[in-house]
N, C-alpha and C positions, 0 to 999 in steps of 0.2 A: 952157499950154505944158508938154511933157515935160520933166519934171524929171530924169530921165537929159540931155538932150540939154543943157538948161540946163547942168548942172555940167562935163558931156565938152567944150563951148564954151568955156565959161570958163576950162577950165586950159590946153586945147589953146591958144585966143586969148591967154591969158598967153604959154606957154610957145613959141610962134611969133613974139609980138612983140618978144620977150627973145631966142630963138634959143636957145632952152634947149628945145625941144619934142622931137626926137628924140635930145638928150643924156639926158633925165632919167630914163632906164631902158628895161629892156627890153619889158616890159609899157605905158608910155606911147609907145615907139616905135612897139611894132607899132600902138598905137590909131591913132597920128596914122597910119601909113603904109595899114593897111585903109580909115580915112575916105577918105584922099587919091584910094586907088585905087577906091573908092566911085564919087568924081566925075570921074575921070580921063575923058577925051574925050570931056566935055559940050562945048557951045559955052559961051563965056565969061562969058554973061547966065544961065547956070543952076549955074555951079559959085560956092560961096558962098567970100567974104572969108576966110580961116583967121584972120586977125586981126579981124575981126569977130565977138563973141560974140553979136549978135543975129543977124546972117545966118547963120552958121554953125550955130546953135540954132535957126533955122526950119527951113534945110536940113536938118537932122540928126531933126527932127518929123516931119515929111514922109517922109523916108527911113523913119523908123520904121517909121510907122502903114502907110507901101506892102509893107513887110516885115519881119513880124513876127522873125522870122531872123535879119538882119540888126542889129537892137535888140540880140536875146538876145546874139549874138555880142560886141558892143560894149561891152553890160554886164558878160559875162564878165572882158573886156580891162580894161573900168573897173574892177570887183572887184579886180583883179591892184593895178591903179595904187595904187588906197586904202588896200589892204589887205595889199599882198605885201611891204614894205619894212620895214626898221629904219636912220633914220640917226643917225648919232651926230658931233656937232658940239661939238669940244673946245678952247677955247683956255685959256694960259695955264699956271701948273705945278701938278703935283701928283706925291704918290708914288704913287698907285693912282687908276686909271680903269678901270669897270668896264661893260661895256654889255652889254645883255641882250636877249632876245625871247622872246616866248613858254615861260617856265618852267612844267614841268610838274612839281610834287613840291615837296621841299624847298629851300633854299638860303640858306645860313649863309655872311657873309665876317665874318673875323675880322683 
């Protein structure tokens, strides 16, 4: 099984069965919504379960291997998901909260 379509299944079938799928950012919106439109006006025996992570990951193999294009696009989107964020989840007190990403150089807090 492709291992793109494996991981794109599995957060999208999280993130669907939660209803957290096209909240969780811009770059995992568009994913879900290109897949969606993907399958959009198949008959109903060929468009796969979003909450199914194995149907949705056959489907999504399939789609691949028929279009190479298609993959690249997706992985694009996926790169975005994995890689484009910084969250910062703070509870509780303090005097100083600091949150960061990607420093380039120095960086001194005193």
């Amino acid at each position: 099984m492709d291992p793109l379509s494996l991981a794109i299944a599995g957060a999208l079938a999280a993130g669907v069965a939660t209803g957290a799928g096209e909240s969780a950012g811009a770059a995992s919106a568009a994913l879900l919504r290109r897949i969606r439109e993907r399958f959009a006006g198949r008959p109903n025996g060929t468009v796969p379960d979003m909450e199914s992570q194995e149907e949705l990951s056959a489907a999504l193999g399939e789609e691949f291997t028929r279009d190479p294009a298609f993959r690249e696009e997706c992985q694009d989107l996926w790169s975005q998901v994995t890689n484009g964020g910084a969250v910062n989840s703070f509870q509780g007190q303090a005097e100083n909260v600091v949150m960061t990403r990607d420093i380039h150089g120095g960086f001194t807090i005193q």
